[in-house]
VMD Tcl script that draws the C-alpha trace (Angstrom):
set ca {
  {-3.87 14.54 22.46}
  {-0.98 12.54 21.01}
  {0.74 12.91 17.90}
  {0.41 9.07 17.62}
  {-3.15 9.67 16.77}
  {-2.40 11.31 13.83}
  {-0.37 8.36 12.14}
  {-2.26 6.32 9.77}
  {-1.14 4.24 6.37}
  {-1.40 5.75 3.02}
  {-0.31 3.45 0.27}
  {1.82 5.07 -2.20}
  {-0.31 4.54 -5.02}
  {-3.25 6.67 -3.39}
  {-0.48 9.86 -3.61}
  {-1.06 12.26 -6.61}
  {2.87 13.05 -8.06}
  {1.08 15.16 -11.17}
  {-1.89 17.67 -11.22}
  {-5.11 16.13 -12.88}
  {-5.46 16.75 -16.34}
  {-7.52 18.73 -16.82}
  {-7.04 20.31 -13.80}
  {-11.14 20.95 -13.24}
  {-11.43 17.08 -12.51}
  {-8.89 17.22 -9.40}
  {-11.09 16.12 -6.55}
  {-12.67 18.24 -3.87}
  {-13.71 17.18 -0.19}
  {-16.97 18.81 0.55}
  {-17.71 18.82 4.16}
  {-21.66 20.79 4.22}
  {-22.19 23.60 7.17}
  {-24.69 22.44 9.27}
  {-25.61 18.98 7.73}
  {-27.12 16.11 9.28}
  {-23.94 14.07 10.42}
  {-25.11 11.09 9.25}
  {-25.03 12.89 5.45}
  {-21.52 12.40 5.54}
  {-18.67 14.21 3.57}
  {-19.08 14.56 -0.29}
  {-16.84 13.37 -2.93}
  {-16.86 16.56 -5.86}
  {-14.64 17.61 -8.32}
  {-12.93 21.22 -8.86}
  {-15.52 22.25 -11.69}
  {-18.19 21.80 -8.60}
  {-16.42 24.46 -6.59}
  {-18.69 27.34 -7.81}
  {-21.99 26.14 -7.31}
  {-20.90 24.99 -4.05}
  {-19.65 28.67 -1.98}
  {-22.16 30.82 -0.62}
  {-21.89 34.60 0.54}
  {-19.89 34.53 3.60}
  {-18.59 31.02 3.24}
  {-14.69 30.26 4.18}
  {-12.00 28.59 1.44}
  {-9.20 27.02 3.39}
  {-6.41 26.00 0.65}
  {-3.48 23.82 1.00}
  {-0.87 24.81 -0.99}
  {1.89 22.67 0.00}
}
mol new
graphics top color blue
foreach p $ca { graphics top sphere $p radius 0.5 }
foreach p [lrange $ca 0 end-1] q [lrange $ca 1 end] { graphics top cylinder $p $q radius 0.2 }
display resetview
C-alpha cells in the first residue's frame, strides 16, 4: 500500500470551520454490521445516534 492512495481533493467549501447549530443536526456516517453491500453507507444525523447502537456495538470517535 502507498500513501499516494490515500490523496484525494476536498474542496474547501465541503470543510466544516464551526460545529452545527444545533449540534444534534451534525451529520453521522452510518456504515450497518453485516449489511448487504450493495445497501451502501447511510447518511444520519447526531439525534439518530441512539436508535442506531445496539448492546455490544463499538463507537469509534474522532476527536481531532
Amino acid at each position: 500500500m502507498q500513501v499516494d492512495d490515500f490523496d484525494f481533493d476536498l474542496p474547501e467549501s465541503l470543510i466544516a470551520l464551526r460545529p452545527a447549530q444545533p449540534r444534534d443536526t451534525a451529520r453521522l456516517l452510518h456504515i450497518p454490521a453485516n449489511s448487504d453491500p450493495s445497501d451502501g453507507f447511510g447518511d444520519r444525523v447526531m439525534r439518530d445516534l441512539p436508535d442506531l447502537l445496539r448492546a455490544g456495538d463499538a463507537l469509534v470517535v474522532n476527536v481531532t
